[in-house]
Phi, psi and omega in degrees: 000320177313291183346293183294328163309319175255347167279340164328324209260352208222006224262029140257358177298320203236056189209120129186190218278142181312142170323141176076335169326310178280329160299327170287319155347279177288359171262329178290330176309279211288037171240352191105342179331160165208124209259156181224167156236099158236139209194127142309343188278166156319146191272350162278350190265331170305300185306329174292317160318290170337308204263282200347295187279348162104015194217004156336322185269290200318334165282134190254331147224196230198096174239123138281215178257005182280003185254306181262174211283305193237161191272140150301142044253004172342128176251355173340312193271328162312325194262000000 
């Protein structure tokens, strides 16, 4: 619970994005694309990543591990 707590509040200190990322990003949306996450970290703290870093709206979904059947590298939630 410490844990989760305090990386909840930290879980961006040391994270951000490749030069060029957010344009590829916004280019695969307007190409149609439909974009995902499957991450092992919580899925609410993931989602929280997301909006941190400003990229959050390009994903149409977010599956952790409280979402998916099996954790990676399982590819199963991939397929």
């Amino acid at each position: 619970d410490e844990f989760r707590t305090f990386y909840a509040e930290h879980c961006t200190d040391f994270s951000h994005l490749y030069d060029g990322c957010s344009g590829t990003l916004a280019s695969l949306r307007t190409s149609g694309s439909h974009l995902s996450v499957l991450t092992n970290k919580p899925q609410e703290i993931s989602i929280e990543i997301l909006r941190r870093l400003g990229i959050f709206e390009y994903f149409d979904h977010v599956v952790g591990p409280t979402v998916a059947e099996l954790r990676k590298p399982n590819p199963s939630n991939l397929l």
